[in-house]
C-alpha angles and dihedrals in degrees: 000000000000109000070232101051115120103357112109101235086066116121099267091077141029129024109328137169106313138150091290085062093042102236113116114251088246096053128109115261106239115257116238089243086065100040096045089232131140117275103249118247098255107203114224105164121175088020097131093020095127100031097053109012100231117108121212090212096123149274085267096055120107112253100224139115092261084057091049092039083050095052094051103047084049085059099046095048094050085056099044083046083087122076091212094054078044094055095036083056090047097053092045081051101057095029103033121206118035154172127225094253095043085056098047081054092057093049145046086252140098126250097246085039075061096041086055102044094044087052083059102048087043087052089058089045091254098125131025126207124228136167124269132181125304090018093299125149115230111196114222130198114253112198105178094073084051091053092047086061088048102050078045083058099041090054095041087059091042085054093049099041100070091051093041094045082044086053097045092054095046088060107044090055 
């Protein structure tokens, strides 16, 4: 993954190099190792939210279940935002229990395109590896990680119902 991607000051957003700063739109942006500056604090917070149960959300977050909840439905959204991680779920899902080469057969992918994309959804507590025979790893289907998000988005539309129904009725009087 970019060092950029995901963080709002990328380049895909906010001033950037341009013709004031005198590097052309299409260049590539200097790495902090060329221009000698400091490496820039990357925020990645609820990375490692379900594998290790400690979220890097900050000294300031509230230490409560919500804020947990909140931090693992971030991480399994981000990892149901690809295509590829959607289509890897679906197939463990329909086929159950699988290795990473019975998988790329599955799919229009490459084994190590497979390897990649599983590391991410185990990271979000999606699959889980196990043993299988003759030292293969068999990827399993984890739910709980996909209720969590649910119960996230059911509270997040209970939250919203009693100010929109407010709404509704303020403008049909």
């Amino acid at each position: 993954m970019r060092p950029d991607a995901g963080r709002p000051d990328g380049p895909a957003s906010g001033p950037g190099p341009g013709p004031a700063s005198g590097v052309s739109p299409g260049a590539r942006p200097a790495t902090d190792a060329e221009t000698g500056a400091e490496p820039a604090a990357v925020s990645d917070a609820g990375s490692d939210a379900v594998s290790d149960g400690v979220s890097d959300a900050g000294s300031d977050a509230v230490s409560d279940a919500g804020s947990d909840d909140e931090a693992v439905a971030e991480q399994v959204f981000t990892a149901l935002a690809d295509p590829t991680r959607r289509a890897l779920l679906a197939e463990l899902a329909a086929g159950g229990p699988a290795t990473a080469t019975d998988l790329a057969a599955r799919l229009p992918i490459t084994r190590q395109a497979v390897a990649k994309h599983i590391a991410l959804l185990a990271d979000a507590g999606l699959v889980t590896a196990e043993p299988g025979e003759r030292r293969r790893v068999r990827y399993r289907l984890r739910s709980a990680p996909m209720r969590v998000a649910q119960r996230y988005l059911a509270a997040l539309a209970r939250d919203w119902d009693g100010p929109l129904a407010a709404l509704r009725d303020h403008l049909d009087t």
